[in-house]
N, C-alpha and C positions, 0 to 999 in steps of 0.2 A: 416332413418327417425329420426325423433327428441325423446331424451330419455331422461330422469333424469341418471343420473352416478355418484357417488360418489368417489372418492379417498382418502387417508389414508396420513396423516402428511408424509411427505418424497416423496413420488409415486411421480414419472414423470407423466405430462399429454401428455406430447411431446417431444422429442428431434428436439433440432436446425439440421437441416439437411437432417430432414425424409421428405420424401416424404409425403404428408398429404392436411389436407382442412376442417379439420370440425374444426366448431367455437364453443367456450364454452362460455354459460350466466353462471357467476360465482352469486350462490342464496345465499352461507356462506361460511366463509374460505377465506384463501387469498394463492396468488399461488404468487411467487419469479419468471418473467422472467430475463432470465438470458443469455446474449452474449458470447460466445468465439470469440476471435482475432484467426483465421487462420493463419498471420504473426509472434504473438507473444506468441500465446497459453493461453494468460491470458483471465481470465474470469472475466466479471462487470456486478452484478447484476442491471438491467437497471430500473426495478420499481417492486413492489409489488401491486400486485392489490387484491381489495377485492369485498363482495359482489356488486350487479348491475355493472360489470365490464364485459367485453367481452374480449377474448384474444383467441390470431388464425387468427385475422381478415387478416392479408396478406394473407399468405397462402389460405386461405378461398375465398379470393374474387382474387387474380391472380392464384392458383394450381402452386406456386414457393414453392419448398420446406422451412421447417418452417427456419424462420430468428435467433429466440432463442429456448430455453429449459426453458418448463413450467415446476415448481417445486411448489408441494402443500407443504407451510408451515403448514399448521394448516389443520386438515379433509378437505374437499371441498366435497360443492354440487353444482352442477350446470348442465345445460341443452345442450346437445352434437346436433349439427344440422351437419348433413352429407354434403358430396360432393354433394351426388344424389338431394337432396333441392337445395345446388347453384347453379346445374345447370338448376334445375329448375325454379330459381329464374332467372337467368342470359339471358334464352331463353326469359323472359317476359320483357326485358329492351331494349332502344334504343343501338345499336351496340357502339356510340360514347359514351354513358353513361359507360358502356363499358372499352372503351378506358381508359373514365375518371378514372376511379377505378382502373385500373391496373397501370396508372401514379402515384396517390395518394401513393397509396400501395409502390410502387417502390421507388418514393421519401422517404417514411418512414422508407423502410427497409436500404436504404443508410442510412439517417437522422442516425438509430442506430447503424452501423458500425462504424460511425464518432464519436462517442459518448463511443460506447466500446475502439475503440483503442487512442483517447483523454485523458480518464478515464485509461488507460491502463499506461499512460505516464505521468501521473498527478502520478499515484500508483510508478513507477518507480525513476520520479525527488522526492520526500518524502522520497523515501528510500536515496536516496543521498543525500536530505538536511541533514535528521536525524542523515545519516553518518557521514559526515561534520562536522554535531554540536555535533557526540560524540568524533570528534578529534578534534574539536577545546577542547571540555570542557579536556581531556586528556593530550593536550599540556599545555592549562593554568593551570592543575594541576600539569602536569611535572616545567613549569614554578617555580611555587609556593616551589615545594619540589628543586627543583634546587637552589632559591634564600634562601630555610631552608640549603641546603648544604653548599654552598657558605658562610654563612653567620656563620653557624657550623666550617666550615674550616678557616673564619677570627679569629672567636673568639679563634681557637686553638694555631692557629700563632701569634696571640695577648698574646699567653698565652706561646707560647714557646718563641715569643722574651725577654716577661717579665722575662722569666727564665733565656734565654740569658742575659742579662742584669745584673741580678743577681751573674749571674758565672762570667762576666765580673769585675766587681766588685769588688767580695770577690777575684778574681784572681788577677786585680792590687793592690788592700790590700795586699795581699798574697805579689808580687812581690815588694813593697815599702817597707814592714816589712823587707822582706830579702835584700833591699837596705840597709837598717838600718841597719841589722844587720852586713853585709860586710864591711860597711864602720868602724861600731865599733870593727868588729874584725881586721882590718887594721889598726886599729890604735896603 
């Protein structure tokens, strides 16, 4: 039957997976549904719904177990309608009406698989652009200290040739002196 229920910041209202069927009118609070990829493990928060919100509706209106996990972010009050209502409700509708709703349902619960594992791969490419762009910025800074190297190391050999040069020099001085000097001691 239909009841007021409250839940506490954090509480599950549901897990994705459980076998289930009652639908929650959310009165205050807001609840986090929330997708797992089966394939890839990762989980995307698919929307946050607050009050005058209803959530459960798949589950609820086809009895396929639930597609996400409700997570109460903030208290939550809201109104709990049972299985035993929808199929009470379900017995008073045309069969093909029926039909209609479990197609709906079905389309929607695809619709958010597509959406989780999309979202899943959009989170994945991010980590590889960010990648990317911290080895790009990495290289361009290896770059930068490469060209202070390179640049460190001309200016040394700029500075040893200077000194080469120097010794060269004072060295043929050196050896013209002692030209001089050979020749005047020969004489």
């Amino acid at each position: 039957m239909e009841h007021e229920i409250t839940f506490g910041e954090g509480q599950v209202l549901f897990r994705q997976g459980e076998k289930g069927g009652d639908l929650y009118f959310l009165h205050e609070g807001k609840v986090d549904l929330v997708v797992r990829d089966d394939e890839s493990g990762k989980e995307v928060t698919v929307a946050t719904l607050g009050s005058k919100s209803v959530i459960g509706t798949m589950s609820f209106l086809e009895g396929e177990p639930r597609s996400a996990t409700a997570k109460a972010r903030s208290e939550v009050r809201c109104i709990k309608i049972s299985q035993v209502q929808r199929d009470r409700l379900l017995q008073q509708v045309p069969s093909w009406f029926r039909i209609l709703i479990k197609d709906l349902a079905g389309n929607l619960r695809r619709l958010n698989l597509q959406y989780t594992r999309l979202s899943a791969q959009m989170q994945e490419l991010q980590k590889r652009y960010e990648a990317k762009e911290k080895q790009k910025e990495r290289i361009e800074k290896e770059s930068v200290a490469d060209k202070e190297k390179r640049g460190a190391e001309l200016d040394e050999s700029k500075r040893s040739s200077e000194k080469l040069r120097e010794d060269l020099a004072a060295a043929r001085k050196e050896v013209e002196e002692l030209k001089v000097k050979l020749n005047n001691a020969s004489k």
